[in-house]
MIDOSE-1310 file (N, C-alpha, C; in nm, 2 decimals, decimal comma, always signed):
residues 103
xxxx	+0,08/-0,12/+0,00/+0,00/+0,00/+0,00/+0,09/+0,12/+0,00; +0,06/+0,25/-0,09/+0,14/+0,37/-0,10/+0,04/+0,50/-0,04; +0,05/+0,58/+0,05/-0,07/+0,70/+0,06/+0,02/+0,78/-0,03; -0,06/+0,84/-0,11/-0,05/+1,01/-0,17/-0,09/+1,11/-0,15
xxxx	-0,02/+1,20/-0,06/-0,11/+1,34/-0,04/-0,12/+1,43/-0,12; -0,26/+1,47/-0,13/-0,28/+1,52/-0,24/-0,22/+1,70/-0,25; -0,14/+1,73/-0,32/-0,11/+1,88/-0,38/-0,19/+1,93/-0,39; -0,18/+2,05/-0,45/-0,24/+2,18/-0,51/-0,24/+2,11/-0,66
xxxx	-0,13/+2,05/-0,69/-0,10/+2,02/-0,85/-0,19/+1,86/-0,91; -0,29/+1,90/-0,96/-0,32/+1,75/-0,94/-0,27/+1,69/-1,08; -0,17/+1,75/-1,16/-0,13/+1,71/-1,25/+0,00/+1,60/-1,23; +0,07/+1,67/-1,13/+0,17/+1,62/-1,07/+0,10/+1,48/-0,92
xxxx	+0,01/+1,50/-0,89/-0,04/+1,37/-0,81/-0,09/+1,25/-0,92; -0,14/+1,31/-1,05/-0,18/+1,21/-1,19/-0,07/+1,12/-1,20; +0,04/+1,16/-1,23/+0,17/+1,13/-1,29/+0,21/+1,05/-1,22; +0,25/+1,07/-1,04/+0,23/+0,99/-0,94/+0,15/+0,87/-0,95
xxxx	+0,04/+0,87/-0,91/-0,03/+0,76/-0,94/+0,03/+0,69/-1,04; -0,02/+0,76/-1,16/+0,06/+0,69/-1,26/+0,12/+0,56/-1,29; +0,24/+0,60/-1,18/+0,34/+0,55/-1,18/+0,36/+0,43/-1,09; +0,26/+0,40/-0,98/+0,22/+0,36/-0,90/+0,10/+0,23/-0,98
xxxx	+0,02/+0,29/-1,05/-0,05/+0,19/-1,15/+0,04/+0,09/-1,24; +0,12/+0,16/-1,29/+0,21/+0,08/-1,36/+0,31/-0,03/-1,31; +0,36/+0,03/-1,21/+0,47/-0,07/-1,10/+0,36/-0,23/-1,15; +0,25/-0,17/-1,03/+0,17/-0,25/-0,94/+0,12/-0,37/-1,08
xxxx	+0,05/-0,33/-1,21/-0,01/-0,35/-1,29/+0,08/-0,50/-1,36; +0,20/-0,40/-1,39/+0,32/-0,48/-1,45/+0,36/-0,59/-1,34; +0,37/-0,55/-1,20/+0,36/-0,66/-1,15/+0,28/-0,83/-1,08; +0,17/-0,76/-1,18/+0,04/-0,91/-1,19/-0,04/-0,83/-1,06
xxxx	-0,05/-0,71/-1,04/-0,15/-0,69/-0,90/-0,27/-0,64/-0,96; -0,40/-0,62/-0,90/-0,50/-0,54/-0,91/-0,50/-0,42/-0,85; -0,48/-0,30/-0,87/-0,47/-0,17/-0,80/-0,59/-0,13/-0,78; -0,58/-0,09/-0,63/-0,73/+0,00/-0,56/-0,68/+0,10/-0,50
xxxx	-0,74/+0,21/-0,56/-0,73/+0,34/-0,55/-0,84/+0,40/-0,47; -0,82/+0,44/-0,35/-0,92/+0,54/-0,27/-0,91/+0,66/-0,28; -0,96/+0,77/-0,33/-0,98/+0,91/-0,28/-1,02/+0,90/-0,16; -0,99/+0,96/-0,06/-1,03/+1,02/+0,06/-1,12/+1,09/+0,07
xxxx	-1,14/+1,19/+0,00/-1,20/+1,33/-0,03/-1,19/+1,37/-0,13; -1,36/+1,38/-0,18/-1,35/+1,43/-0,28/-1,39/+1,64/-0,28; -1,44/+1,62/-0,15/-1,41/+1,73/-0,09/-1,26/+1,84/-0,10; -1,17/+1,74/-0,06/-1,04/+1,76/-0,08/-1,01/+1,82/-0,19
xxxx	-1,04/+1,75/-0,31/-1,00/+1,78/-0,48/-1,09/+1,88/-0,51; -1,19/+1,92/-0,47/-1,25/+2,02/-0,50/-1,22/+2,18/-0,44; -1,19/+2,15/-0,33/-1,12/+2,27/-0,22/-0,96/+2,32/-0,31; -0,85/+2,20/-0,38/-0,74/+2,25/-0,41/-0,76/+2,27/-0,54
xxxx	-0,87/+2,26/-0,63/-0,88/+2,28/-0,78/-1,00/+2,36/-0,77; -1,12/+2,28/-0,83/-1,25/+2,36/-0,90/-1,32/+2,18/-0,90; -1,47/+2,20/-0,91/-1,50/+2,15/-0,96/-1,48/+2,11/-1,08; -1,44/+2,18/-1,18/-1,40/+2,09/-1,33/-1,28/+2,05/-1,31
xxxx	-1,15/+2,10/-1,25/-1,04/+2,05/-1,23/-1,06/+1,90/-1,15; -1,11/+1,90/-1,02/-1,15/+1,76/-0,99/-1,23/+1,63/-1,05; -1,34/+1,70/-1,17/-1,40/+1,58/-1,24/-1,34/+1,54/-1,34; -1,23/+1,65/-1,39/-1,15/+1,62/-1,51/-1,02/+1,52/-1,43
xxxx	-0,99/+1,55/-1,31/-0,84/+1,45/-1,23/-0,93/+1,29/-1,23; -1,03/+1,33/-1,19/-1,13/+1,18/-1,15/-1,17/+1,12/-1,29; -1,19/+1,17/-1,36/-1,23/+1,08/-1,52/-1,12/+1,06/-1,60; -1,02/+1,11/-1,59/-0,87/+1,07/-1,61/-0,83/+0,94/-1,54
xxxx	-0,84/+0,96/-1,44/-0,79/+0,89/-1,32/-0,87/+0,74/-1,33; -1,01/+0,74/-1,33/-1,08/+0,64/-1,36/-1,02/+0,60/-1,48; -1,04/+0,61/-1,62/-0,99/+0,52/-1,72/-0,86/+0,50/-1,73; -0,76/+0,55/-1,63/-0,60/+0,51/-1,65/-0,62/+0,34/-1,57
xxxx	-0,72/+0,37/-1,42/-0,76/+0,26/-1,36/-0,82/+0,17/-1,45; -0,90/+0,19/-1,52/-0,95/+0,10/-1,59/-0,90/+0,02/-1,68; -0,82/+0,10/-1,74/-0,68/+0,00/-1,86/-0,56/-0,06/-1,79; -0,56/-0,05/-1,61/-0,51/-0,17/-1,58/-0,59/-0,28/-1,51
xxxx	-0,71/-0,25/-1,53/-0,83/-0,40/-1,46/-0,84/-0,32/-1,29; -0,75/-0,19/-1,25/-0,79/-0,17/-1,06/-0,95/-0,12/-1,05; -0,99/-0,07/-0,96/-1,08/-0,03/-0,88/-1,03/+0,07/-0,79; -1,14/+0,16/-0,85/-1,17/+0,30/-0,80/-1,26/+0,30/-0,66
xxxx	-1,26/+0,37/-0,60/-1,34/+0,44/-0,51/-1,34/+0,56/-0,40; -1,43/+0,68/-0,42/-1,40/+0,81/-0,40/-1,50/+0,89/-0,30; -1,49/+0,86/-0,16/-1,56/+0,93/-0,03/-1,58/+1,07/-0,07; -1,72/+1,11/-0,06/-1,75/+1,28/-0,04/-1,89/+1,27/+0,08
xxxx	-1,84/+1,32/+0,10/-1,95/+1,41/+0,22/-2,10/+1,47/+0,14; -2,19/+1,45/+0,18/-2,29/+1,53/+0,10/-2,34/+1,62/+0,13; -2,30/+1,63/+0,27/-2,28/+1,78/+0,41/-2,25/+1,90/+0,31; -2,14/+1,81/+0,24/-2,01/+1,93/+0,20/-2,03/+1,98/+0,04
xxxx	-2,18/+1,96/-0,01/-2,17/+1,97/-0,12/-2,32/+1,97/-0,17; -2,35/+2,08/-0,25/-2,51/+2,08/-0,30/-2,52/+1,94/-0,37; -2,67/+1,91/-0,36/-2,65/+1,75/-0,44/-2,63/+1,78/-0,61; -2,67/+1,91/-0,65/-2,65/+1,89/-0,82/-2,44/+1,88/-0,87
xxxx	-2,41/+1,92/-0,78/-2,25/+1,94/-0,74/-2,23/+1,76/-0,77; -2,25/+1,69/-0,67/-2,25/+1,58/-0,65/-2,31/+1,51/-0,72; -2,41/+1,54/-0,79/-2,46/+1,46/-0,94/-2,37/+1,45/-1,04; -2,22/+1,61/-1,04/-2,16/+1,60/-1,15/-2,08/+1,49/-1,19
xxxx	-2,05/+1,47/-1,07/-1,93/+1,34/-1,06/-2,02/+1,21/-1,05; -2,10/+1,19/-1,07/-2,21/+1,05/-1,07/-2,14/+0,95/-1,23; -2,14/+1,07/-1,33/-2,14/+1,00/-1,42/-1,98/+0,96/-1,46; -1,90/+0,97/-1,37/-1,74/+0,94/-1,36/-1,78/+0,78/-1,32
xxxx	-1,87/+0,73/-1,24/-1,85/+0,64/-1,20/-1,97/+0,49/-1,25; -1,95/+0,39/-1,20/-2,03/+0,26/-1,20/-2,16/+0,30/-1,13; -2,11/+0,33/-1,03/-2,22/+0,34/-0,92/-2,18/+0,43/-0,80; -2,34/+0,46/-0,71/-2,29/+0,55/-0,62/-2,37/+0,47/-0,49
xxxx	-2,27/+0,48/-0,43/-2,35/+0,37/-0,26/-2,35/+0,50/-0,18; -2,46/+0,56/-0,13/-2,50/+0,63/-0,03/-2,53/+0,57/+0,07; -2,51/+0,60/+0,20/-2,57/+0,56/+0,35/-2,66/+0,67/+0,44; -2,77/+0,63/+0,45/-2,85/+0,73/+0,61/-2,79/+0,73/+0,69
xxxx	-2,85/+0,78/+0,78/-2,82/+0,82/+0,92/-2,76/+0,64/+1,00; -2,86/+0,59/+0,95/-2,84/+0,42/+1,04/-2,78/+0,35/+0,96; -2,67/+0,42/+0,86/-2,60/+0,36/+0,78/-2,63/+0,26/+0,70; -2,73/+0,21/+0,68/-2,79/+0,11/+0,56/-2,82/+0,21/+0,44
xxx	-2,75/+0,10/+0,30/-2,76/+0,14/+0,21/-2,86/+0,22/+0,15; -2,84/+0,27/+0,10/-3,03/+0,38/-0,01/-2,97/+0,33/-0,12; -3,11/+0,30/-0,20/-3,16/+0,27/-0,33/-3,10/+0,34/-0,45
């Protein structure tokens, strides 16, 4: 396992990863990538800068067979915000209050 903290530069965190995909990839592994925050990526870029790092970032994951997955707060974000980034992904697993899945 490698953490990355994330920069200001998410061009220079891309490249990183990157590089980290390829090791792993070339070495027969399946890479799983967590964002922490997607809160985070949005505070050091923009909203487009963040959906553009994440839809990048998804199909680099994709053309090596890893798995994505990207925590946001819904606290921390109007839900049409959070719709934008819906279609970066497979799916969205939300939890209530009692933590059981929604629909």
């Amino acid at each position: 396992p490698a953490t990355i903290f994330v920069s200001d530069d998410l061009g220079e965190v891309g490249r990183t990863v990157d590089g980290y995909l390829t090791a792993w990839a070339s070495s027969g592994y399946r890479p799983t990538v967590c964002v922490d925050s997607l809160t985070g990526l949005v505070r050091r870029s923009s909203i487009h800068g963040a959906y553009r790092f994440l839809y990048v970032l998804r199909r680099r994951i994709d053309d090596v067979g890893g798995d994505l997955h990207v925590h946001g707060d819904p606290s921390d974000h109007e839900e049409e915000i959070l719709r934008t980034f819906f279609s970066v992904f497979d799916r969205v697993v939300s939890f209530d209050d009692g933590g059981s899945p929604l629909p």
